[in-house]
N, C-alpha and C positions, 0 to 999 in steps of 0.2 A: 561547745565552741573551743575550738584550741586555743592554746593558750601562748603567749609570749615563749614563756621556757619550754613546753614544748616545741614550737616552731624552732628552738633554738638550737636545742637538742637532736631536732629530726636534719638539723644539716643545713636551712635554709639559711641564703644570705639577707638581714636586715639592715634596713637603714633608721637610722634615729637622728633625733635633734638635740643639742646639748646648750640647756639653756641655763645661763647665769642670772639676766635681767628676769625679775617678775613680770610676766608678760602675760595673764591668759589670750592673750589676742596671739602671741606667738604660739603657743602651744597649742590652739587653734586652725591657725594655719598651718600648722606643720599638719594637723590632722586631717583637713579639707586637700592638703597637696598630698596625699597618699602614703604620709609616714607610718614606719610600722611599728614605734614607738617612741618614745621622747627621753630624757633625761633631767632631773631639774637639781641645781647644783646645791647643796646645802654645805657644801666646807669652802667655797670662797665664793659663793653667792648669801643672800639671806637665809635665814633658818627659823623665820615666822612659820610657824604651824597654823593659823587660820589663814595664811596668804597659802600652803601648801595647800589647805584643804578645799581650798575656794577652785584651783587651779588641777588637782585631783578630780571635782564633781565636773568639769569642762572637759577635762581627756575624759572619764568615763561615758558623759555624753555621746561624744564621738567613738566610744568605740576604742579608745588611743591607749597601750599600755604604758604605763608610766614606772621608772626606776627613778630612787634618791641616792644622790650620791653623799653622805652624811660622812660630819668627820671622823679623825684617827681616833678609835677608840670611845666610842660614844652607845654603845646597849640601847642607853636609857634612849637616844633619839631613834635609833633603828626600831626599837620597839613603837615609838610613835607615829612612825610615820606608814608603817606596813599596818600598824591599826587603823590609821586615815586610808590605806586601800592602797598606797603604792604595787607592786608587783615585785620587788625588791629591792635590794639594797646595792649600794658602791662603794666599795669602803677601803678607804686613801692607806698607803705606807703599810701595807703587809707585807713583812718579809722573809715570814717562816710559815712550816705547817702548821707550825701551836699558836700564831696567831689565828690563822686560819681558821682551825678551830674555834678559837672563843668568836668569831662572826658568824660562824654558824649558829653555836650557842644561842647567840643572842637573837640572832633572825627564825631561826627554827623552833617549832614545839618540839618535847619530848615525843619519841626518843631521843631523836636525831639531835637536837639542843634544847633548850630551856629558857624557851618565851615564855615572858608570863600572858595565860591566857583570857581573854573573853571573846563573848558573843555580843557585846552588847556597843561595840565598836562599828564604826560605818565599814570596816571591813568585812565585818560581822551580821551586815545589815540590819543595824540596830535590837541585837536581841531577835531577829526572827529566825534565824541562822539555829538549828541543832549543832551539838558539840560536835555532833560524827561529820554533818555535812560545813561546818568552818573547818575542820581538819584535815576535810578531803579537798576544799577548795583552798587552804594554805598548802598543803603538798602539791596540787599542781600547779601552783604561780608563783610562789615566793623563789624569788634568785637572791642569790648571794654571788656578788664578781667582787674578789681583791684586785684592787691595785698595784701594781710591779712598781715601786720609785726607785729603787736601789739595785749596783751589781749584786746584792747577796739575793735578793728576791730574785733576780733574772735566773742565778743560778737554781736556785729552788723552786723554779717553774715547774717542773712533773710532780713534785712532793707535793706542792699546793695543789695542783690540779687533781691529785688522787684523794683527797680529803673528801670524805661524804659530805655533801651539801654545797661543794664550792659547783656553781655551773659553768663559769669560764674565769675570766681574766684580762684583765685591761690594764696596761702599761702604760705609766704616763709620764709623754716625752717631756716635758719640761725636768719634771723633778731629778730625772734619772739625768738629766743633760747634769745639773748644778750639783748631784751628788758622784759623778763621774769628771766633775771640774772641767766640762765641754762648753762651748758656744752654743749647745742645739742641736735638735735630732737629727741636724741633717750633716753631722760632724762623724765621719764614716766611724769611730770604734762606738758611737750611739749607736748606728747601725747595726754595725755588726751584734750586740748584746739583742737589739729587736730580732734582728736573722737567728739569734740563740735561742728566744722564747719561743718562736714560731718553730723551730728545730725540736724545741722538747716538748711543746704540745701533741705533737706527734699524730697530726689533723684533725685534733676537738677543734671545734670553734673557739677563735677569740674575739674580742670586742677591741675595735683600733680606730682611735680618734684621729680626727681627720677634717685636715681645712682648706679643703677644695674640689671638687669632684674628678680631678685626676690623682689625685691622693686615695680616693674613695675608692676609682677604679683600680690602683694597685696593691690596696690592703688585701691581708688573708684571708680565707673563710671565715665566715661569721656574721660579727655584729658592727657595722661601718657605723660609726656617733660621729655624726658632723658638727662640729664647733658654730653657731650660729654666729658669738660673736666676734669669732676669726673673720666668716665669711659677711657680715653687713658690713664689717670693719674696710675689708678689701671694697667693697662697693662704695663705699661713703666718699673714701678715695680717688674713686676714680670721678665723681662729680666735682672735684674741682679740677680747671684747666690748668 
């Protein structure tokens, strides 16, 4: 079966859902509506690991790949949650290559980084898993995507993307609006710095959040994460007169 990070890597344009609220019933329906995988926020959403793992066995159900987005500098939880079966990781406020690196570190076995390993993890499918074949099955689905918040990350967009392990990149507009002293992404020299990332990608796929489907249809290649609770927010709205 291919895999998320392959689809990703062969060029295909995805769409995901990016969930903050604990919802299996969201993550559900994102999967019965034809998602090609989900998102489930762990740095300003909850970061209960039995609510992850209950909502992890429901996308696997379905078939749904799932990535966590875990906070600035946290190993110890990227190691958990890619144990519980995630597909990768998200990982906020990288702004150099050599952070970059220690997220691979921490999401990758050796060589490439230094997870600590088992088989006896439900990623691992409890111990039934040989070492060869959990190693072969972490090589092809574990992602690692840094997040861009800062002009020094925008700038060091090709630097991070050339790091082994990193698979793309995802910019996030808020942070990068309030550490550029802007209004909002849609404050033209925010802009411009997103036209920069997309300039030195140099046509990898990137992952570009996105709250509304004409937003969706103008992102770059890649990986379109639709903000769920941008878009119920928008609809809630409009029920009153």
């Amino acid at each position: 079966m291919t895999t998320l990070k392959q689809r990703v890597h062969a060029g295909e344009r995805l769409h995901g859902a990016l969930l903050r609220l604990p919802s299996e019933t969201l993550l559900e329906m994102a999967a019965v509506a034809g998602l090609d995988y989900a998102v489930i926020d762990c740095e300003h959403g909850p970061a209960d690991l039995l609510s992850l793992q209950q909502h992890l066995q429901i996308a696997a159900a379905h078939d749904l790949p799932v990535l966590v987005r875990v906070g600035e500098r946290e190993p110890a939880l990227v190691l958990r949650v890619l144990d519980l079966g995630a597909q990768g990781v998200i990982v906020p406020h990288v702004d150099t290559p050599e952070q970059a690196r220690e997220v691979v570190a921490a999401a990758h076995y050796p060589p490439l980084g230094e997870r600590g390993f088992a088989t006896y993890s439900r990623a691992g499918r409890f111990g039934t898993n040989t070492i060869a074949e959990h190693l072969a099955a972490a090589e092809r689905t574990t992602m690692v995507i840094p997040m861009l918040e800062t002009p020094l990350a925008c700038e060091n967009t090709a630097d991070i993307l050339a790091v082994p392990g990193v698979d793309t990149v995802l910019v996030g507009p808020a942070d990068l609006s309030v550490a550029m002293g802007k209004s909002g992404p849609a404050d033209p020299a925010v802009a411009q710095r997103l036209a920069q990332v997309v300039e030195a990608a140099g046509g990898r796929p990137l992952m570009t959040i996105v709250g509304s489907t004409e937003q969706g249809a103008q992102a770059p290649p890649g990986m379109v994460l639709h903000n769920l609770t941008h878009v119920l927010m928008q609809l809630l709205r409009t029920l009153k007169p």
